[in-house]
C-alpha positions in Angstrom: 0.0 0.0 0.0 0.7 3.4 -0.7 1.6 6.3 2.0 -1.6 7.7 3.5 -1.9 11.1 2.8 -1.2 12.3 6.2 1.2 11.1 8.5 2.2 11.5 12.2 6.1 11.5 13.7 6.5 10.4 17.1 9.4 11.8 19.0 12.4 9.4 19.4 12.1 8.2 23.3 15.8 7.5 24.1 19.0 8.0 22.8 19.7 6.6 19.5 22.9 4.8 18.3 22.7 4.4 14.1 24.8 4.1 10.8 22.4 5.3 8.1 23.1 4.7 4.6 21.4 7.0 2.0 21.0 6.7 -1.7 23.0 8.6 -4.1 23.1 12.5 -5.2 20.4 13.3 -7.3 23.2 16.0 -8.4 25.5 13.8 -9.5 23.7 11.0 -11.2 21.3 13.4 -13.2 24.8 15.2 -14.4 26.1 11.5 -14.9 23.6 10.4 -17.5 24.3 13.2 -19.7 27.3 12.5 -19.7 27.1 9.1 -20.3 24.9 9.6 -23.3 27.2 11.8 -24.6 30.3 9.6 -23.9 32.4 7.7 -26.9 31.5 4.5 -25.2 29.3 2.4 -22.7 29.7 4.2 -19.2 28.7 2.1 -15.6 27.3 4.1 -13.5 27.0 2.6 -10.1 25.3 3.6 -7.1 22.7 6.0 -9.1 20.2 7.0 -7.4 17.0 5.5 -8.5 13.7 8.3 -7.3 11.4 10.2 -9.4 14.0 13.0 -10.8 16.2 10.2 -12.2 14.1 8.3 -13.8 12.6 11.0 -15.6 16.1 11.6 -16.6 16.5 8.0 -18.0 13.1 8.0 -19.8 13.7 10.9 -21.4 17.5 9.7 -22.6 15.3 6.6 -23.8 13.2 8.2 -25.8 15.6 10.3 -27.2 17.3 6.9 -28.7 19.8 6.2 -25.8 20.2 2.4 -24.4 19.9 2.0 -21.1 20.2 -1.0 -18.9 19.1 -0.8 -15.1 20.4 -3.4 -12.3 19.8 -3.4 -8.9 22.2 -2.4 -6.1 22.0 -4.9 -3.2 23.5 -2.3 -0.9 20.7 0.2 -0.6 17.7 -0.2 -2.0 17.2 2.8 -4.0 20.3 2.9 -6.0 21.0 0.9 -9.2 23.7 0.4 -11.5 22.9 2.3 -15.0 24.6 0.9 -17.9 23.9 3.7 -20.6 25.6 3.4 -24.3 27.4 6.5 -24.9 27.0 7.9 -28.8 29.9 9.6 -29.0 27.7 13.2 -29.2 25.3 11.9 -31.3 21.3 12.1 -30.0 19.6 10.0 -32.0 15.5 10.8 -32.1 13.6 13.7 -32.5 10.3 14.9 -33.5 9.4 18.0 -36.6 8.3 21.1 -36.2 5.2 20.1 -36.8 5.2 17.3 -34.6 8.3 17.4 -32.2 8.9 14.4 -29.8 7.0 15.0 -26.2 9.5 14.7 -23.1 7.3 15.4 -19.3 10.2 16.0 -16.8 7.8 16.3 -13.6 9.0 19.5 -11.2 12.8 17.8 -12.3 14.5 21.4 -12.2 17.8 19.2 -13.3 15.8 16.9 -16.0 14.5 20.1 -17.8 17.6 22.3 -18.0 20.1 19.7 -18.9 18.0 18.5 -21.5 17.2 21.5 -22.6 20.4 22.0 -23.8 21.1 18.4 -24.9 18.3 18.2 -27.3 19.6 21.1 -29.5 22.0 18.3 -30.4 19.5 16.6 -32.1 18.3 16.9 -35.4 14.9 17.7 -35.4 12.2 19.1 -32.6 11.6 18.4 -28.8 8.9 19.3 -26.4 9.8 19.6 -22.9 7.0 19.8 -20.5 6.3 19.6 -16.7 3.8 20.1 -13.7 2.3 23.1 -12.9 5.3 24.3 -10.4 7.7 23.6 -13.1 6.4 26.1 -15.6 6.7 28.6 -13.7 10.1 27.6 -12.5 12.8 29.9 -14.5 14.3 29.2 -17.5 15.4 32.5 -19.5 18.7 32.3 -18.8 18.9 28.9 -20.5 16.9 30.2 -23.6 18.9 33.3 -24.4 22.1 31.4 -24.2 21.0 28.8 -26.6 19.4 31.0 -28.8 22.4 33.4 -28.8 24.1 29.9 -30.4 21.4 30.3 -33.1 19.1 27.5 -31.8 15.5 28.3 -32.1 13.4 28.1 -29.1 9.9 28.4 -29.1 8.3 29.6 -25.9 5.6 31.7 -24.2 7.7 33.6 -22.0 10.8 32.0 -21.5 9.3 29.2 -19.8 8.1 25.5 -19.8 6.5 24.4 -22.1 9.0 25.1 -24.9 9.9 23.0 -28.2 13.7 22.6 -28.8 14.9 23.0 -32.7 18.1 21.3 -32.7 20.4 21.4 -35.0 23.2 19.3 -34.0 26.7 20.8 -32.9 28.1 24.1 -34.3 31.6 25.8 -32.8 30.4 28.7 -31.0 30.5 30.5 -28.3 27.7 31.8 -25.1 27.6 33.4 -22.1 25.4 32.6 -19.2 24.8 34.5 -16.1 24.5 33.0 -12.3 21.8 35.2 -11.5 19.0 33.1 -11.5 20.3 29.2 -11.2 23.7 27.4 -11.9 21.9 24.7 -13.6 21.8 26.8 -16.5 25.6 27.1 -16.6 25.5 23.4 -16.1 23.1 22.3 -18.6 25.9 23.8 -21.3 28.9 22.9 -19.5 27.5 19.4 -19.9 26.8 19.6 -23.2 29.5 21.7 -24.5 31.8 18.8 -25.8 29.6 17.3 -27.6 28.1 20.6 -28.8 31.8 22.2 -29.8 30.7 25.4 -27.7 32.6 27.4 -25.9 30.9 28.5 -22.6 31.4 31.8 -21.2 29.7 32.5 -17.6 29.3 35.9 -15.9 27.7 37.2 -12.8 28.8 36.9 -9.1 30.7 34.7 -7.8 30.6 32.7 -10.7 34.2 30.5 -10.0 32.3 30.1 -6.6 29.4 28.7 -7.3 29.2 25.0 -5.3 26.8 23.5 -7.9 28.8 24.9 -11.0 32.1 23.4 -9.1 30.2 20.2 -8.9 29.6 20.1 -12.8 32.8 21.5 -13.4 34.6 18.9 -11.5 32.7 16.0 -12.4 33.6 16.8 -16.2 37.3 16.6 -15.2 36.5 13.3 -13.5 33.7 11.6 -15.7 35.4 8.8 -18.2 34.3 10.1 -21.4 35.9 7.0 -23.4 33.9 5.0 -22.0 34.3 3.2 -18.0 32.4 3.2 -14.7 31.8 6.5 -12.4 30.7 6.0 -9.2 27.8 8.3 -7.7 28.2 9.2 -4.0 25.4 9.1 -1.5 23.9 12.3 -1.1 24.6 14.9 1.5 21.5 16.6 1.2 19.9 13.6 2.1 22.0 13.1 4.9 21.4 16.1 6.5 18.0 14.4 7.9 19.8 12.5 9.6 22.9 14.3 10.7 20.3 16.9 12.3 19.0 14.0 14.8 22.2 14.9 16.4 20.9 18.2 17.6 18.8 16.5 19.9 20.0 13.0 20.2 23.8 12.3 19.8 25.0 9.1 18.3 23.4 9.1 14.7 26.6 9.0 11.6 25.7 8.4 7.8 27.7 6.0 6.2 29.9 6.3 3.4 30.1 10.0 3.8 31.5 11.9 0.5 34.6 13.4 0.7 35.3 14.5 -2.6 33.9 18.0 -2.4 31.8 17.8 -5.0 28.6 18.4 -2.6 28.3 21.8 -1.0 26.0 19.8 1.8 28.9 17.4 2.4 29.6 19.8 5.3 26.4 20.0 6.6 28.1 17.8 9.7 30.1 21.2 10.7 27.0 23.1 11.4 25.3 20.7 13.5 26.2 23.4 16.3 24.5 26.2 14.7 26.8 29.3 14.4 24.6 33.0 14.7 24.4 32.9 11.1 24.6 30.6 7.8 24.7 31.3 4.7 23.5 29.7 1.3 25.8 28.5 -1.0 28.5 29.4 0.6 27.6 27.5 3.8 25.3 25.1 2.9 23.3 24.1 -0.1 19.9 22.4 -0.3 20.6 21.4 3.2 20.4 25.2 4.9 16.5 23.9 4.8 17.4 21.2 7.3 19.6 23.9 9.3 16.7 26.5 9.5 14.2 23.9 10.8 16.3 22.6 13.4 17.2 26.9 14.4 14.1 27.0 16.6 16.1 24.5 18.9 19.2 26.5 19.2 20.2 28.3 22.5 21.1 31.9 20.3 19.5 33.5 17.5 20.5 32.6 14.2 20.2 34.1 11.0 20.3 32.6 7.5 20.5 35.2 5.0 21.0 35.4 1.2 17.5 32.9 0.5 16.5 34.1 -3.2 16.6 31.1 -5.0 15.0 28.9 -2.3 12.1 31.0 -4.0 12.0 29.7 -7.1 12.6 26.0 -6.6 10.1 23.2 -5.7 8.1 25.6 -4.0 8.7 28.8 -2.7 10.9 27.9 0.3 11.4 30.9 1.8 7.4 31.6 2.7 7.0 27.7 3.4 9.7 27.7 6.0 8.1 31.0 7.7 4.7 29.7 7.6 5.3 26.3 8.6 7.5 27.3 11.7 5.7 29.3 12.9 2.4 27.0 13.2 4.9 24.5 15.6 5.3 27.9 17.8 9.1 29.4 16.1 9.8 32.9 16.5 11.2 33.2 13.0 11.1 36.4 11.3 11.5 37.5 7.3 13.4 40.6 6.1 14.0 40.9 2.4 15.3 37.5 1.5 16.9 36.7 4.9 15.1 34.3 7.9 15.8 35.3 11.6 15.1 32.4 14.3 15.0 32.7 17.6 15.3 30.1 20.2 11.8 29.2 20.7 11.3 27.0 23.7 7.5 26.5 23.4 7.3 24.7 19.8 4.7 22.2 19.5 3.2 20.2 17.3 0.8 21.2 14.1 -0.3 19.6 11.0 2.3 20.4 8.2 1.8 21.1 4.7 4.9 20.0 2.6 3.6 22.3 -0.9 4.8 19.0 -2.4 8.0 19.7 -1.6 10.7 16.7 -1.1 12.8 18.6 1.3 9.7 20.6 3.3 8.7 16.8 4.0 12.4 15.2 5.5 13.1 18.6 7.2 9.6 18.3 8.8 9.9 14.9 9.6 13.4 15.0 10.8 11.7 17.4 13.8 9.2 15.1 14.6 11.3 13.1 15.8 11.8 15.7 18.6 8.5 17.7 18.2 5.3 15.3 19.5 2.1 16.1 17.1 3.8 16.4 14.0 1.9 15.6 11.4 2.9 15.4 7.5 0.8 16.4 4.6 1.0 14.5 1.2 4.6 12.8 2.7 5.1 10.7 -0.5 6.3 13.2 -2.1 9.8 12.5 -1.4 9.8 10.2 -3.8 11.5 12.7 -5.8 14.8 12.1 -4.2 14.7 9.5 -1.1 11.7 6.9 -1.8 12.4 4.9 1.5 13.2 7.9 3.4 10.0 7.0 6.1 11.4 3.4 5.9 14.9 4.6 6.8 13.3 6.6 9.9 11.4 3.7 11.0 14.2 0.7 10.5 17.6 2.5 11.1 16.2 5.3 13.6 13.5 3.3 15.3 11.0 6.1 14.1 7.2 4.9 15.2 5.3 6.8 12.3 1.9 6.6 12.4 -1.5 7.2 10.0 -4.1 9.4 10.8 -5.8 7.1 12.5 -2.9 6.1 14.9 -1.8 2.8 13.2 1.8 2.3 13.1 3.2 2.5 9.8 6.0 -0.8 9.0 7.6 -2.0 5.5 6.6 -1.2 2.5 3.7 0.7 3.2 6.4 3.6 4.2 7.7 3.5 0.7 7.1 6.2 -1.4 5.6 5.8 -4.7 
């Protein structure tokens, strides 16, 4: 059976002694497969993560012509081993102009960037589509970059749903701005081999950037002969569990990556909140985790510098705010900055997750110190961490329960 629609946490009652493994970097492994289809040869991935943003990634290689053969990985249940035949640059299918080849990528932010790029490799049309959320979700930078290549893009304001005229490869040169997203810069980097571009990228701290560093340094690394790559478990992911340790010492996540790669690989450091974190240059993705554990904190903290949490799988900088403050934070916004104060009294309160991955874990993850609270619409971490609930339950000794107070075991935790 599938996750009810709401769910309850109950608080850990005792100390808790646990290695957690989690499944790999949705980061990495959606940058992996592009380069793997673009590779001169077959590429093994191993350890990929296997959730809803990945295998949007892999239908859409498939239907773009790519062969890819999925295995399962006996060491964690939601990774697999991706066997994907590079074509040496070559993208094999497309649609026409009149009637261009459909590709949905979900609310996969990753999916519909790096493809976006991709298919102007192609010769012939594409349609990239999404949820509601994800056509709204940016995407201008992309566009003027590509068309400044001379690809035709056709789209009602810069947004999803757009069709995708490629062309194939030309030697030329774009620039792309940081302003909005990285993964723009990314989606060409990635492509940019294949393509014969030359990449040009402008705007603040552009050699900074951790998620352009990640891309960057996984290009270096990636075996584009032809080889295996092997995807690291994600730190985002981690954090969850990390962040027990705020409130119950003895939790560690195995396997932890040391490469560098992940921004939220040193999420561990900030376990002891200083009086102010930063995103991006702290902490990633995983400043959500951070500013939901704050309230617990013996000092005010402050997490500045929040813009693009707006514009990602929900607006995160109102759903943090509003979902705080029903559990009893004192948490104020100013401008794109959230100020918490230690708040003593939280409690409990019925959470709405704006089908949000990360609102969800971050949520959950205080539950396990928070009594009464309750998760809305909690399978929708199947984006990124399908057995997250199962992990909580089996490694934590997490008693989640339905909204009728039955305890929640196996597979009906799953997320699918």
């Amino acid at each position: 059976m599938p996750l009810p629609d709401l769910i309850e946490i109950v608080p850990l009652p005792e100390a808790v002694t646990a290695n957690v493994t989690v499944p790999g970097s949705k980061s990495i492994t959606n940058r992996a497969l592009i380069l793997a289809a673009l590779a001169d040869g077959e590429v093994r991935l191993t350890g990929a993560l296997w959730s809803e943003d990945t295998q949007i990634m892999v239908d859409a290689l498939r239907l773009l012509g790519f062969e890819i053969n999925v295995a399962e990985d006996v060491a964690e249940p939601c990774n697999r081993h991706l066997t994907v035949q590079g074509l040496g640059g070559r993208v094999p299918y497309a649609g026409t102009a009149e009637a261009p080849l459909e590709i949905f990528v979900g609310n996969a932010g990753t999916a519909a960037r790096f493809l976006g790029a991709l298919v102007c490799l192609a010769d012939g049309a594409v349609r990239l589509s999404g949820v509601g959320r994800m056509h709204v979700r940016p995407q201008g930078e992309l566009f003027h970059a590509l068309r400044r290549m001379k690809y035709r893009i056709d789209s009602d304001n810069d947004l999803l749903p757009a069709i995708f005229h490629g062309t194939g490869p030309r030697e030329i040169a774009c620039s792309v701005s940081l302003r909005e997203s990285s993964q723009f810069a990314s989606a060409l980097l990635l492509s940019a081999r294949a393509g014969t571009w030359i990449v040009d990228i402008v705007g603040d701290n552009a050699d900074e950037a951790p998620y352009l560093n990640m891309t960057r340094e996984l290009i270096e690394a990636f075996p584009h002969a032809g080889g295996e790559f092997v995807i690291e478990p994600d730190a985002s992911s981690g954090s969850y569990f990390w962040g027990v340790n705020c409130f119950h010492e003895g939790v560690e996540v195995a396997h932890w990556p040391l490469t560098g790669w992940q921004i939220d690989a040193q999420f561990p450091r900030f376990i002891n909140l200083p009086r102010e974190v930063t995103h991006n240059t702290d902490l990633g993705d995983s400043i959500m985790t951070a500013i939901v554990l704050a309230p617990l904190a013996e000092h005010s903290v402050s997490f500045p510098a929040l813009h693009r949490l707006r514009v990602q799988e929900c607006e995160r900088v109102r759903a943090l705010r509003t979902e705080l403050t029903k559990c009893g934070a004192r948490i104020t916004e100013e401008g794109d900055t959230l100020h918490i104060e230690p708040s003593p009294e939280l409690h409990g309160a019925e959470i709405d997750t704006y089908n949000d991955h990360r609102m969800a874990m971050c949520f959950a993850m205080l539950g396990l110190k928070i009594g009464g609270i309750r998760l809305r619409n909690p399978s929708c971490v199947k984006k990124t961490f399908p057995n997250f609930f199962q992990k909580l339950s089996s490694e934590l000794g997490a008693e989640i329960r339905d909204a009728e107070g039955n305890v929640l075991a196996g597979e009906n935790l799953f997320a699918s």
